[in-house]
N, C-alpha and C positions, 0 to 999 in steps of 0.2 A: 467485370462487376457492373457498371455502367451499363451493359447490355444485356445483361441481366436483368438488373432493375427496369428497366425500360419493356423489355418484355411482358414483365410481372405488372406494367401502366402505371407505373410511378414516373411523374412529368419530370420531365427536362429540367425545367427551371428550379423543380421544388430538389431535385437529386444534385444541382449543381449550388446549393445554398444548406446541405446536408454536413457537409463537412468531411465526408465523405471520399471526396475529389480535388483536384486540383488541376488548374490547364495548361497544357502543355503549350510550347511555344507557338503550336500551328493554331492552339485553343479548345482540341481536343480534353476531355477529361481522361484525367490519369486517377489510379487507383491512390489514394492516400496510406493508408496501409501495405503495401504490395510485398511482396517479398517478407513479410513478417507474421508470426504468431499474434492474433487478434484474440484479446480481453474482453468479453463483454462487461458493461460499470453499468449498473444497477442504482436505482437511488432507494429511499430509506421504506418503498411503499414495491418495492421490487421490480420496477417498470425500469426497462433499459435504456439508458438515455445517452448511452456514448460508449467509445471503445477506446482500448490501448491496445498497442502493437509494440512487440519486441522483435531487433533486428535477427533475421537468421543468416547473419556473417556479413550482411551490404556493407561494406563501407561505408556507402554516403547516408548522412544524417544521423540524428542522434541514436542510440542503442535503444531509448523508451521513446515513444511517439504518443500522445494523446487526439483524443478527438478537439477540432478547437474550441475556445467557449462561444458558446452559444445561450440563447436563454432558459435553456433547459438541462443546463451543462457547463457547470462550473465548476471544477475539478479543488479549487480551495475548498469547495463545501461538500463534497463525496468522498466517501473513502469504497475500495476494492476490497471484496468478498465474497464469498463462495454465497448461489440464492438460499435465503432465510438464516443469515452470520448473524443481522443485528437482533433477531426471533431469540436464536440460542447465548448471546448477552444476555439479555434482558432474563431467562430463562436461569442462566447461572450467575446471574447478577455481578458478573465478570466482563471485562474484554481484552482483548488480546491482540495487542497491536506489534506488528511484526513490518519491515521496511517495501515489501515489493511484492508484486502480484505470486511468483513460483512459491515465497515463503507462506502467501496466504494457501495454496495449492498442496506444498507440502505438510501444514499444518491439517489441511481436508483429508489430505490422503493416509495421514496416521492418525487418523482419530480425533482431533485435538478440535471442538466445532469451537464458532465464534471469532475466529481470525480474521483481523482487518488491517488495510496497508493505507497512507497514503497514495494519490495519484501522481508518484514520479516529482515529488516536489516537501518541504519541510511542511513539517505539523502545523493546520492553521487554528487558529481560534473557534472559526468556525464547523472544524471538524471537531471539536474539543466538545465545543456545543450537542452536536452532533449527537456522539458518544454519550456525552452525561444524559440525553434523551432516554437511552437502554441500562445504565449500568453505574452506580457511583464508584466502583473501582477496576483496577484495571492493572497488568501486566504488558511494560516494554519488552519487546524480544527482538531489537534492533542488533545488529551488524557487531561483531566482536572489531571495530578495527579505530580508527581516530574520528572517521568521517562517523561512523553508527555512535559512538558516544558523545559523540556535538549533538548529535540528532538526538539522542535520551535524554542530556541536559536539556535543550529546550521543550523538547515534550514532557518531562517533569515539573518545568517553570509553571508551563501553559496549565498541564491541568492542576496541580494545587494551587493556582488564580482561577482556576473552578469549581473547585473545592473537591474534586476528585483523589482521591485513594491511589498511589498507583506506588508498584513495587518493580523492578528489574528484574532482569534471567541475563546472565552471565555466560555465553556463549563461547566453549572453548576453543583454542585454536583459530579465532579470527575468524570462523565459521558462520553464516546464517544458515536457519532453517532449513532451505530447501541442503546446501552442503552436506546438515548432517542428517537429514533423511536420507539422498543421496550414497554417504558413506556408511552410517552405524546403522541404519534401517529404522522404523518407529519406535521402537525400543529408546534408542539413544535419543530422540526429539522428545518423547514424555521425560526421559530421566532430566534434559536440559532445564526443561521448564518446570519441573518439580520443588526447585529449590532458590528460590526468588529473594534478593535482599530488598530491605526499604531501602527509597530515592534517597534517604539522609545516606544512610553507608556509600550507594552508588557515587554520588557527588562527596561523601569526604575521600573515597579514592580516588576518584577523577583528580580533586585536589592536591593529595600527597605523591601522585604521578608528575604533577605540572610542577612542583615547587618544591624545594628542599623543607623537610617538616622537622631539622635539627636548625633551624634556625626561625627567629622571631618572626 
């Protein structure tokens, strides 16, 4: 890639401060991506300002890779989505926030526009911000499992301290999205998300799950 870019006269210096790369012991630039499926993250004006990478089977290093932050490139303040997601928000005056890039993918791929993910990290404030720029309401479609319902609680905090609208989808079998595109086909992804409780229901379950509700 390195020599690639260098081909294409893109300087040395400015490809070694990209984020891009990394130097290897001898100082050499290394692919920072390498071995993995590359993201392109778009920010909210549609200009691409950074990448994620999923491992395909390495071992070494984490399973999600971001590009680092930079000043154009601050992953608390972007979220991942298919080009023109925050257009068709704004559009259905809906959004539809789902945990990872393949969910945002699978949501494209069956129809479903508007899908947005964080970047490999919890809901921030300023993605909350973000969001209420396109849509005052909105639909979780996080993770059927312990770790996706930590993540819905605090994404339900955040945004009605935004004043945002936001309702769950119940995802069966521990499943995300791409899973159940994956197994039941588009079909079974609209029927998931068709049927959405309010954050109260969500969190009084969440509740009667953690706690015996026969006692005071």
């Amino acid at each position: 890639l390195f020599g690639f870019l260098r081909e294409k006269r893109f300087a040395e210096e400015f490809l070694r401060s990209s984020g891009l790369f990394f130097s290897s012991r001898d100082g050499a630039p290394v692919a920072l991506f390498r071995d993995r499926v590359v993201f392109p993250i778009g920010n909210s004006r549609g200009e691409i300002v950074g990448f994620g990478g999923r491992s395909l089977g390495n071992p070494q290093g984490p399973k999600y890779l971001n590009t680092p932050e930079t000043a154009y490139f601050r992953k608390g303040e972007l979220l991942f989505g298919e080009p023109g997601a925050l257009q068709a928000v704004r559009k259905a005056g809906r959004f539809l926030l789902v945990e990872g890039y393949m969910d945002v993918l699978a949501c494209s791929q069956s129809g479903v526009p508007g899908a947005l993910a964080p970047l490999g990290t919890a809901l921030t404030p300023e993605q909350v911000r973000l969001l209420k720029r396109f849509a005052p309401a909105g639909l979780l479609a996080f993770d059927a499992d312990e770790a996706g319902a930590r993540a819905a609680q605090r994404a339900i905090q955040l945004c009605e301290q935004a004043d945002l609208t936001v309702e769950v989808v119940e995802l069966a079998g521990g499943k995300d999205p791409a899973e159940i595109l994956e197994s039941g086909g588009p079909e079974a992804l609209h029927k998931s998300l068709k049927y959405p409780i309010t954050s109260f229901q969500f969190l009084l379950q969440a509740a009667r799950a953690r706690h015996d509700p026969g006692t005071p």
